[in-house]
C-alpha positions in Angstrom: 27.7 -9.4 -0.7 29.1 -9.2 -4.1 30.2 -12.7 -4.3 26.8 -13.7 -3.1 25.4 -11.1 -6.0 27.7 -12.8 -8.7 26.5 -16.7 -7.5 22.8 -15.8 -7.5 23.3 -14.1 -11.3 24.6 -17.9 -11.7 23.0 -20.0 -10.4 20.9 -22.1 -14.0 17.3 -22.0 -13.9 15.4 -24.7 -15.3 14.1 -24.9 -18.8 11.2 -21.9 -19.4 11.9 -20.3 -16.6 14.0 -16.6 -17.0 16.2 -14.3 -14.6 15.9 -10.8 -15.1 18.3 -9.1 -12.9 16.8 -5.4 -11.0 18.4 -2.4 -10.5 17.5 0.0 -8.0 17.5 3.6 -9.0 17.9 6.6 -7.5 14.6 7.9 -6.1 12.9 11.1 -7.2 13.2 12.4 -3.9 17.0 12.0 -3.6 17.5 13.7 -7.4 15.7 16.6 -6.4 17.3 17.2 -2.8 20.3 17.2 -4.8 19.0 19.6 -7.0 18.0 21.7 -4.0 14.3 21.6 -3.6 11.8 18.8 -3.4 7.8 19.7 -3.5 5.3 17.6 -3.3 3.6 16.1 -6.1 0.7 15.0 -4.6 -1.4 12.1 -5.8 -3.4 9.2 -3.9 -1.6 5.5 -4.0 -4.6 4.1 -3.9 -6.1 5.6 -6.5 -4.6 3.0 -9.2 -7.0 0.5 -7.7 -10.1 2.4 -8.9 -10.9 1.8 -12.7 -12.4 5.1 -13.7 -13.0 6.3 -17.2 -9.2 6.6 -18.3 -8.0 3.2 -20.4 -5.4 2.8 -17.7 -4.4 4.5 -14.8 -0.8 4.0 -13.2 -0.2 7.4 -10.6 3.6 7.4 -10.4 3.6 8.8 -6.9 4.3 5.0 -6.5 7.5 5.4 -8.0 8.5 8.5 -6.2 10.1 6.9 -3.3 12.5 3.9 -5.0 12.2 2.0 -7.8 13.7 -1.5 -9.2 13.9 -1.6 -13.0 15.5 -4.2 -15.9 15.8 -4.7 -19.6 14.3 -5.3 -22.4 14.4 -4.4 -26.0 12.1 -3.9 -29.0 12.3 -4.4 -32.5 14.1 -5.6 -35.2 17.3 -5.1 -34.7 16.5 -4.6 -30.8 16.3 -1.4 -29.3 17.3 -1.1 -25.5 15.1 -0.3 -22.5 14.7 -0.1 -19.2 11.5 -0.5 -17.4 9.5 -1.1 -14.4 8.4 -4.5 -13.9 4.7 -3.7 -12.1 2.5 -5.9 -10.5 -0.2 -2.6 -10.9 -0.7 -2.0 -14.1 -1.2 -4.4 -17.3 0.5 -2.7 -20.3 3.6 -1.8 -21.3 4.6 1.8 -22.7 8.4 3.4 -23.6 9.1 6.7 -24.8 9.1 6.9 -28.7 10.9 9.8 -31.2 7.3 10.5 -31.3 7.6 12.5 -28.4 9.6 15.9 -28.0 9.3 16.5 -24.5 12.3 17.2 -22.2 11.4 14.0 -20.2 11.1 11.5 -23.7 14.9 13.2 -25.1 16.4 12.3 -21.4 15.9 8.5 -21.9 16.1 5.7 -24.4 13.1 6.4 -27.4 11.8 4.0 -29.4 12.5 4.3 -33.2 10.2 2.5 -35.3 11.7 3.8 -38.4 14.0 1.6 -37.1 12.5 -1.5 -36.7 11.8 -4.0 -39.7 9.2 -5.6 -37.7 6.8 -2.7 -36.6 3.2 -2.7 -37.4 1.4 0.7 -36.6 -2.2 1.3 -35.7 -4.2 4.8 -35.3 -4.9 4.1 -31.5 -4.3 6.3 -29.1 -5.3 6.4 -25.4 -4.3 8.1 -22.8 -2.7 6.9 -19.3 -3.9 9.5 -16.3 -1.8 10.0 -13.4 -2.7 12.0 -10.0 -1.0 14.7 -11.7 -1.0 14.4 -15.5 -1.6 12.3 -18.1 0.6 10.3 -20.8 -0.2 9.9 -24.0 0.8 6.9 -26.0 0.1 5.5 -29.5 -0.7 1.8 -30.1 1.8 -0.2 -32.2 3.0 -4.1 -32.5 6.8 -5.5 -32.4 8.7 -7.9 -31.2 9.8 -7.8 -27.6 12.7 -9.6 -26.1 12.9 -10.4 -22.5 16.2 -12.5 -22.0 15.6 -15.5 -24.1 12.1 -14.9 -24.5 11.0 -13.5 -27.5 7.4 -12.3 -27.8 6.1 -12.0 -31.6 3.6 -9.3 -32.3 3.7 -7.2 -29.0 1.4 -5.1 -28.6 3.2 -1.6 -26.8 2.8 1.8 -26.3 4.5 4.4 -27.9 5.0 8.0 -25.8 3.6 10.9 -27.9 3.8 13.0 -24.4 5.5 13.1 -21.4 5.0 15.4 -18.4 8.7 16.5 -17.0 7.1 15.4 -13.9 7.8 13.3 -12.4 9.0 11.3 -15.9 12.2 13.5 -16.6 13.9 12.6 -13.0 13.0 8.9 -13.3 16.1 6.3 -13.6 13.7 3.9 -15.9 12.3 4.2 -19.4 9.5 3.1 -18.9 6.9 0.1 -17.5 6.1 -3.2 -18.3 2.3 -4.2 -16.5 2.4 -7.5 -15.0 -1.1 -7.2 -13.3 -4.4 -9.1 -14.4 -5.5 -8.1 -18.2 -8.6 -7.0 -16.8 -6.9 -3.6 -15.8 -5.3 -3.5 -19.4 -6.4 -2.2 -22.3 -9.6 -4.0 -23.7 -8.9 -6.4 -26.9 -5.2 -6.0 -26.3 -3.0 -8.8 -25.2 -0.8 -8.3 -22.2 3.0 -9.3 -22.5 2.2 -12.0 -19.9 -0.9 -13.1 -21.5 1.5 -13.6 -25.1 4.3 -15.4 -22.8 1.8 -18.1 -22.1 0.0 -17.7 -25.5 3.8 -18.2 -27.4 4.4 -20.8 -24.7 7.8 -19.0 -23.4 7.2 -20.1 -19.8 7.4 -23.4 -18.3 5.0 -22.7 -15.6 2.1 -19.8 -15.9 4.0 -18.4 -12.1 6.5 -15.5 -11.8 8.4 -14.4 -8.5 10.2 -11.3 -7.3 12.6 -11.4 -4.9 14.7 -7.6 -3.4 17.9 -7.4 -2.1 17.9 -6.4 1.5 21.0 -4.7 0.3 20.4 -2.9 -2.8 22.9 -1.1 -5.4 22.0 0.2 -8.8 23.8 -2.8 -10.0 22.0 -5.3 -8.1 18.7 -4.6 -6.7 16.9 -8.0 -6.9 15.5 -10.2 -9.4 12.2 -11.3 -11.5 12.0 -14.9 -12.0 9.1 -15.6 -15.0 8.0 -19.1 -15.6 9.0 -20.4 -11.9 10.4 -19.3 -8.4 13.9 -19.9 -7.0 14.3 -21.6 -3.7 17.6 -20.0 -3.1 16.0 -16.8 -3.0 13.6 -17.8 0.3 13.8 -19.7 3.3 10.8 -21.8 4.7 7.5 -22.5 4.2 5.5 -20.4 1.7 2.3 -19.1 2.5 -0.2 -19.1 -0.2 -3.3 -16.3 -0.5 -6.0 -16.6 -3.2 -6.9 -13.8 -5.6 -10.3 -12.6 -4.4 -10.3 -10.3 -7.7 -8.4 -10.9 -10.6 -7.5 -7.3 -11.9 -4.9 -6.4 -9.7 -3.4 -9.0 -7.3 -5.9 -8.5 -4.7 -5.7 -10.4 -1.8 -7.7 -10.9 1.8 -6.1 -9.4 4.8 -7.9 -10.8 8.0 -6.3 -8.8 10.9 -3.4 -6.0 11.1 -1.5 -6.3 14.3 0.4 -3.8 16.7 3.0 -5.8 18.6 0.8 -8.4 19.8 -2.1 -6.2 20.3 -4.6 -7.0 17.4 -6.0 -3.8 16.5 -9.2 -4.5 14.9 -9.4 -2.7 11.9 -9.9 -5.8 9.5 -12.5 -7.4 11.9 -15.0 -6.6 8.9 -12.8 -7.3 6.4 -9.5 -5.7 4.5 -7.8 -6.3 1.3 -4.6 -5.7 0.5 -2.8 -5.2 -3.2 0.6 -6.8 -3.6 2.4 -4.3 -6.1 6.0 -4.2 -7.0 5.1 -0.7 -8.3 4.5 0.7 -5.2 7.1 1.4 -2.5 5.8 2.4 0.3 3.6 0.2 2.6 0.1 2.0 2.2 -2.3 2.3 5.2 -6.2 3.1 5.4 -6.1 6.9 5.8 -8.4 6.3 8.2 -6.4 4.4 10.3 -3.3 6.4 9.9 -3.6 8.8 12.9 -4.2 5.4 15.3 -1.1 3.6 13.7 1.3 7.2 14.1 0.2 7.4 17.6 0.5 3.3 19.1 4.1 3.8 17.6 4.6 7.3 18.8 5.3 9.2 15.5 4.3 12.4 14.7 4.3 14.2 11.0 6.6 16.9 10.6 7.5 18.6 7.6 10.3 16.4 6.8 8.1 13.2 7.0 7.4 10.9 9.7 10.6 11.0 11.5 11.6 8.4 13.9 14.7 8.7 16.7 17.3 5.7 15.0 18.1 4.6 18.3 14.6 3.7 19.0 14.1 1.9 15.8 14.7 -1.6 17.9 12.5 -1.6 20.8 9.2 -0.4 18.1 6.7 -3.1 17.8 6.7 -5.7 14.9 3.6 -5.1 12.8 1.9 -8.6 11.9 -1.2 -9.4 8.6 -2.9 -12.1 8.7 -3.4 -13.7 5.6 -4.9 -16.8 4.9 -4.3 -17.8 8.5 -0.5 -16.9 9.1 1.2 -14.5 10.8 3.0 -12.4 8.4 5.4 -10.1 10.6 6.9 -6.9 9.4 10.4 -5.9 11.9 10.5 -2.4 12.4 14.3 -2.8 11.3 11.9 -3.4 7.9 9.4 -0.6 7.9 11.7 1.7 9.8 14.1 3.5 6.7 17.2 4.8 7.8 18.7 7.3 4.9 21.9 8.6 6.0 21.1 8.9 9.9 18.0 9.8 9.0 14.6 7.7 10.2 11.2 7.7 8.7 8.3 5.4 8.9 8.3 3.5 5.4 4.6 4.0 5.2 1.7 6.0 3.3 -2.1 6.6 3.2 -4.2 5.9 0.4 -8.4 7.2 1.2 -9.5 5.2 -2.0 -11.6 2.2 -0.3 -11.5 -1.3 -2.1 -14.1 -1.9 -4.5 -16.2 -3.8 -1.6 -15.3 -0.6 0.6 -13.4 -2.8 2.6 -10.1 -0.8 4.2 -7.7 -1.3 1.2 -3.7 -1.5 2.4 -1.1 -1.8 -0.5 1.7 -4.5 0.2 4.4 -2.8 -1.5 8.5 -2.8 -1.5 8.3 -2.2 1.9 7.0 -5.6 2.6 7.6 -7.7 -0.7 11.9 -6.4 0.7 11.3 -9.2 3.6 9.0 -11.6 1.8 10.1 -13.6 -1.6 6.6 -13.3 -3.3 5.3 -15.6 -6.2 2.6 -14.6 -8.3 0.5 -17.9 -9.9 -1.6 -16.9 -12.7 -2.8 -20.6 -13.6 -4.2 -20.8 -9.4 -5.2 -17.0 -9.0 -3.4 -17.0 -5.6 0.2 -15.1 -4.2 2.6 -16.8 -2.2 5.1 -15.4 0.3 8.0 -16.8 1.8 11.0 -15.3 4.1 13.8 -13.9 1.6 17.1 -14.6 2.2 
């Protein structure tokens, strides 16, 4: 697997198109159980889909779980970060020497003392989670991705950081990769100045996970293109049916080959690389635990290991295909230890149509490819 690690890192990509290799951290969960106690911090998925009065809203109960992260730097000379790439959210935020808190001094802060090429503004807005809020103060730099270099960035700057969850987190901070709609108004989006600057070849960026993470080597972000080495197959392509977050039609959600009937009206599903687990309708969840026999406990929804290969395969459809999910997928096995890889959200799309979110869970068995200039998301078998 290393060899294969060191031959994808590579393998060249064609001209305006960028590899950004991903780490996978350490979750939340695991810091805290070594720490001797884990509580729950509440918090609905879902709720990121809603766009209430906050500017933004990002719940990091998403991040909880696992996370994949990679770097960037800002300013002039660069400072060093590591962040979140997110299909969920639209802006991009690091700590700052602005902020005190225990959480900003654990991690990389920005310096803009530092930087001969920061502008400052007066703006401030806040970012509300399901169980605090960041604070962040508007400024501009330039931000380097790999070879791309983005003039006149806009970014937020911490100011305030809950300890948590933000103190236990492996990452700095997050870069939004979502629609601008779900960004800050009047402010450009780092993907909206890639195409703007004309840094990418192609207005497309793919993700592709490891199916056997380490912290070194967790997966990768291609921007400007996809990577055919990375999947296997035909890809599947689903339209956009609302560009804020990548918001896509799910026609049918299938037990084994029992069709279950919950999207017969109609579902939608998110596809964000911000969110780990796969999230079910809550009010489907008691159905779902009891066709695959799973009951909640207090240590989660546990599942016997030596069961794990006779549970169904759980099939979307999407645009037509069958996507299947193997329970050797949705099953996690942590030390000996099985649990279903799955969530509830009770936030209902904005049609109230069911809303599922497509998260690491799934995106770890599908290569997915995100095109910007055709609104629509593609998903192939990764390798």
């Amino acid at each position: 697997m290393r060899w294969l690690v060191l031959v994808l890192l590579c393998l060249p990509l064609r001209e305006g198109m960028v590899r950004i290799p991903l780490r996978k951290g350490r979750s939340v969960q695991e810091v805290r159980r070594e720490q001797g106690g884990l509580e729950d911090l509440g918090g609905d998925p879902g709720r990121k889909a809603q766009l209430i009065h906050a500017l933004a809203y990002e719940p990091l109960r998403n991040y909880l779980d696992s996370f994949y992260f990679g770097e960037i730097s800002i300013g002039t000379p660069p400072q060093n970060f590591l962040v979140l790439f997110d299909t969920g959210s639209a802006n991009l935020w690091v700590p700052s020497t602005y902020c005190q808190t225990p959480a900003c001094e654990d991690h990389a802060r920005f310096n803009s003392s530092l930087s001969s090429t920061f502008l400052g503004t007066d703006v401030t807005y806040t970012l509300s989670y399901g169980f605090g809020d960041l604070w962040v103060a508007l400024g501009y730099d330039t931000v380097t991705i790999q070879n791309i270099s983005l003039r006149n960035q806009e970014f937020g700057l911490s100011l305030d950081e809950p300890s948590r969850p933000f103190y236990s987190l492996d990452f700095d901070g997050i870069l939004g990769m979502s629609y601008p709609g779900v960004g800050i108004e009047g402010y450009n989006t780092v993907l909206q100045n890639m195409l703007q600057q004309n840094q990418l070849s192609e207005p497309i960026f793919s993700f592709y996970y490891s199916r056997h993470p380490t912290f070194s080597y967790g997966g990768e972000v291609i921007l400007g293109g996809v990577d055919p080495q990375l999947y296997s197959g035909e890809v599947f392509w689903a339209p956009v049916i609302q560009e804020f977050y990548w918001k896509i039609g799910i026609e049918e959600f299938s037990i084994g080959l029992a069709a279950t009937g919950w999207c017969s009206q109609g579902c939608q599903g998110i596809v964000d690389t911000g969110t780990f687990l796969l999230t079910i309708p809550g009010k489907f969840m008691s159905a779902f635990l009891q066709e695959l026999g799973v009951e909640e406990s207090d240590q989660g929804l546990l599942v016997d290991c030596g069961s794990v290969p006779t549970m169904p395969t759980l099939y979307f459809a999407i645009s037509g295909a069958q996507l299947p999910l193997p329970p050797s997928v949705y099953v996690l096995n942590n030390n000996g230890v099985c649990t279903l890889g799955v969530e509830s959200t009770y936030v209902p799309s904005t049609s109230s149509q069911p809303l599922w979110i497509l998260g690491n869970i799934f995106l770890w068995h599908y290569y997915s490819i995100f095109d910007l200039g055709n609104n629509r998301v593609g998903f192939a078998l990764s390798v």
